[in-house]
N, C-alpha and C positions, 0 to 999 in steps of 0.2 A: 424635210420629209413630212407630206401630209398624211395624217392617219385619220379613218373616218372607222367611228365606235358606232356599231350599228342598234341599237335598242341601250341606247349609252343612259336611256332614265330607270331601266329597270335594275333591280336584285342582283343581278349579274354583271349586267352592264356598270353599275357604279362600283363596281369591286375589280372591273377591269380594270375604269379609268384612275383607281386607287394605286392598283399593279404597274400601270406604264409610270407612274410617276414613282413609286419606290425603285425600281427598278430604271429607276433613269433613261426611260428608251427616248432614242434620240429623235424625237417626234421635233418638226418646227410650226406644225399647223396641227393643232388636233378639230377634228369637225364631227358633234356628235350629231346621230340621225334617229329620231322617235318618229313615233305615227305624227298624222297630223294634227291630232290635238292636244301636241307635245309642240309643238313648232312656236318657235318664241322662246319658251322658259329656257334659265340659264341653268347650265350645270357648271361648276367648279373646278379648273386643275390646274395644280401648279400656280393657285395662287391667282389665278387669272380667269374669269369668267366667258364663257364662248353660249354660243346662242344655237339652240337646237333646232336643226333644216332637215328638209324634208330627202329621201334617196337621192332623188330626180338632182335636187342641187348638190349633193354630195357627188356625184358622181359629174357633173359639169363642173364641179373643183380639181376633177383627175385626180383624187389619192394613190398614192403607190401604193398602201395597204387598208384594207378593213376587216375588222373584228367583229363578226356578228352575233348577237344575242339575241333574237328575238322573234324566234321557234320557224319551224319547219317550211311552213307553207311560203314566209316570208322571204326563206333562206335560197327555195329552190326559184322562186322569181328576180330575183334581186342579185344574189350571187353572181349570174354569170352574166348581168348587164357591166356589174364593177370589173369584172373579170376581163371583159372584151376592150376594156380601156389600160389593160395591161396593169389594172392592179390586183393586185395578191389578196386573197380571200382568208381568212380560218373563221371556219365556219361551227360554232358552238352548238348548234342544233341536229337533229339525228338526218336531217334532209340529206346527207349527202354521205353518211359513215358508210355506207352496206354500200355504194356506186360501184361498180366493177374497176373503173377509168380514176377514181380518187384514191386519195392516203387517207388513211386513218392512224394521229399521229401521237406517240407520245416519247416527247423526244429525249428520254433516258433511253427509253427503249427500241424506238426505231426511227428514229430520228435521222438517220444514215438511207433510209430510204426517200425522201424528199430529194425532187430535180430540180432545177429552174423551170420547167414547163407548168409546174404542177403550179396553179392560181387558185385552183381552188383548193384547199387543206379542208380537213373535218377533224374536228377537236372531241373525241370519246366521247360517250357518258360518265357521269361523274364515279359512279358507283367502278365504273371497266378500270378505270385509269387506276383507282390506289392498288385494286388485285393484279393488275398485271406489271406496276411497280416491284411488286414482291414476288409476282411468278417469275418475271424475265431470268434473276438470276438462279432459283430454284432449277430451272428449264436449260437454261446453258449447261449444267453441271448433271444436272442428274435427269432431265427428260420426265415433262409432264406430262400424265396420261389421264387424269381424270381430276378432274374438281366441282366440288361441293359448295354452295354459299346460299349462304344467308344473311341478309343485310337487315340494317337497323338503319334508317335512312330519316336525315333530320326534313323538319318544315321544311328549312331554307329551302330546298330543292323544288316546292312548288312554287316557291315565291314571295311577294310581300306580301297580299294578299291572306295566304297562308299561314303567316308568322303573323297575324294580325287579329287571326281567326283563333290560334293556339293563345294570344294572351288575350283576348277578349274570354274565352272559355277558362280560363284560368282564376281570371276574375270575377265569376259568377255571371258572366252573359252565354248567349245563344252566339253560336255559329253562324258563317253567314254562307253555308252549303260549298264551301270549297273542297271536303272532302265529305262522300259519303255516309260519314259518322261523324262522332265525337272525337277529334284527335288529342283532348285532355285528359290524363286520366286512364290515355288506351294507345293501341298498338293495332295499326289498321294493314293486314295483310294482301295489299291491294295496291300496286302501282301503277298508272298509265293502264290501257284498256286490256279487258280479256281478249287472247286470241283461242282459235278454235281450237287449238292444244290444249288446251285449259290452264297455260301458263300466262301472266300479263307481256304485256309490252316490253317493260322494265327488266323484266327476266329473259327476256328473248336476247334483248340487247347486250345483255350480259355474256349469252351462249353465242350470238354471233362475232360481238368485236372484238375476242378474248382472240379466236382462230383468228381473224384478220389481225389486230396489231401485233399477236405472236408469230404470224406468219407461219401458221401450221394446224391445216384442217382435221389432223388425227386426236386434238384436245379435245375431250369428252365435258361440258361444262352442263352442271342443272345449278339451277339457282329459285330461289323464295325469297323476296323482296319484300321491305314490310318497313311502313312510317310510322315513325315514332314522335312525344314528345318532345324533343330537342332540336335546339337550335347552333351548338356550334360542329357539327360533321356529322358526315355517315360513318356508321363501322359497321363491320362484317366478320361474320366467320367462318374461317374456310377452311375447311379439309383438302388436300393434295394429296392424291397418290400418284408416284413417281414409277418409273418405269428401273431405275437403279435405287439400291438403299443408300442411305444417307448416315450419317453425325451430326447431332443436334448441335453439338459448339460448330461444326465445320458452316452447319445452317447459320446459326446466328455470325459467323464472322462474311460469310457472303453476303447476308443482306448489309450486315455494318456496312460493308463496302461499296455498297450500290447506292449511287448516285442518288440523292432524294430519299431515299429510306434514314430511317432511324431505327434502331431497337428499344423498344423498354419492356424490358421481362426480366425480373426478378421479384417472382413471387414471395420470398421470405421479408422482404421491405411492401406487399403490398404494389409492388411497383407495373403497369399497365398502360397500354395507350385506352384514354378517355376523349369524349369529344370537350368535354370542360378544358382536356389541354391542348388539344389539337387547332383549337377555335384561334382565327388571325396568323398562322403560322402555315408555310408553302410544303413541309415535310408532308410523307407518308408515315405514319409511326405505325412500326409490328411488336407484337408480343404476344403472350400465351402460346410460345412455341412448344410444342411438344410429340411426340409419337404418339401416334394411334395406337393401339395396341392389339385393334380388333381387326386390324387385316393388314398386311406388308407392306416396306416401303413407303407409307402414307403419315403425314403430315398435320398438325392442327394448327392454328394459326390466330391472333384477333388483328383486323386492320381497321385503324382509324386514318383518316384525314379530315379538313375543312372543304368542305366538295363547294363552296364559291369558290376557293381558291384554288388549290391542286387538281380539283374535280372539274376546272372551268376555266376560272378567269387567270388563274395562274400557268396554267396549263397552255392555254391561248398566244400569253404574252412569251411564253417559253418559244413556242412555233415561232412568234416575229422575230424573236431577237435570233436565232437560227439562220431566220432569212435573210435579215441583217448583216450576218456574221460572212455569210456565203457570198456578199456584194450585190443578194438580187433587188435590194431595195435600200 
């Protein structure tokens, strides 16, 4: 099986190509693809070094799959040229999640909706995927009707660049204008562009993918998006209110049970999900469960993950191995 990692030198991309290789996927060609002033340099897997080509030759090697990383504009040109050669797409970037005609997948959660037809796949936003981890089972049992978030959302998520920016500023230098402000030191409530709502981008995608990969446009979702100094995951916290009441133990043994969730919530040991523990690990961790108290039915909640992995390149390699699984590749 050829597999073609499409921005295989970036942030994301090398934590894909980290994933197919823990994860044993039964790749026998891997071909990564950078811009062109990536073409040449080696990248590393499995021990063995491969030379980074340009789309145009990846795609005259016929992959039956590729993974792409390497944002929007790139996603919606490129996609469906590998697509027309009959390989399988998941696509990391937002070009394709809101399509009418595509999945948006995450395959704890609806994984059961993917065909053979579907080549092109769209893999969430990092931030959608660990909330709606913990909403799915929430949602089967007792019927979400409204949610609350607010994210704490690591560097990682702009890139290296950005993670480069936050320890340079750490160490007493200047920024080199990747975000807005100072991201040392502070908490920048500002992801991705303002829209005329006066919500960003970030938050938008939040309110949209949650209806699309729960498959239910009656979910009510506002969200506040917000970068933080840290580097090993996003976390969030999120308020649910549910359309039925609940039990807090019943709460926590459904998420127990749900596929990729963890719990850690035992406030009297101090115990929480943090991105300090969450960092290199494929889980979603939930904790500070608790009842609202100031309106019914409603829910608190803290989610952390490592949004390269769960939030992205884990999430990604989930989708192939699916595909995999199903005989289409």
């Amino acid at each position: 099986m050829r597999v073609a990692v499409v921005g295989a030198t970036g942030l994301v991309g090398s934590t894909m190509l980290q994933i197919l290789a823990e994860r044993n996927f039964p790749l026998t060609e891997l071909i990564p693809v950078a811009s062109e002033r990536s073409v040449g340099n080696k990248v590393s897997f499995n021990g063995k070094e491969y030379s980074v080509v340009t789309a145009d030759t990846a795609i005259a090697m016929k992959p039956q799959l590729a993974i792409f990383s390497a944002g929007g504009s790139v996603s919606l040109e490129l996609a469906p040229k590998f697509a027309e050669i009959g390989c399988y797409v998941v696509d990391n970037s937002s070009a394709w999640r809101m399509h009418p005609e595509k999945k948006l997948i995450v395959p704890e959660v609806n994984g059961y909706m993917l065909q053979k037809h579907d080549y092109i796949i769209a893999n969430p936003n990092c931030s959608t995927i660990q909330m709606v981890m913990v909403l799915k089972p929430l949602h089967d049992k007792y019927g979400v009707k409204r949610v609350v978030v607010s994210t704490y959302q690591s560097v990682t998520g702009t890139g290296q660049k950005a993670v480069q920016e936050l320890l340079d500023e750490r160490a007493g230098g200047k920024g080199h204008g990747v975000y807005p402000h100072p991201i040392d030191l502070n908490v920048i409530p500002h992801i991705d562009v303002f829209q005329d709502n006066g919500y960003t981008k970030e938050e938008m995608k939040m309110v949209l993918e949650t209806c699309k990969i729960m498959g239910d446009d009656s979910i009510k979702v506002t969200a506040t998006t917000v970068r933080v100094p840290v580097m090993g995951g996003h976390s969030e916290s999120v308020n649910v209110e549910m359309k039925n009441d609940f039990d807090e133990s019943e709460v926590k043994e459904l998420l127990s049970n749900m596929s990729g969730v963890v719990v850690i919530d035992n406030p009297a040991e101090k115990a929480y999900p943090m991105p300090i523990y969450a960092a290199g690990k494929d889980e979603v961790f939930v904790g500070r469960i608790r009842r609202d108290y100031s309106q019914p039915n409603t829910l608190n909640c803290w989610i952390v993950a490592d949004n390269l992995r769960k939030g992205a390149a884990t999430n990604a390699v989930q989708i192939a191995k699916y595909l995999h699984a199903q005989g289409w590749i």
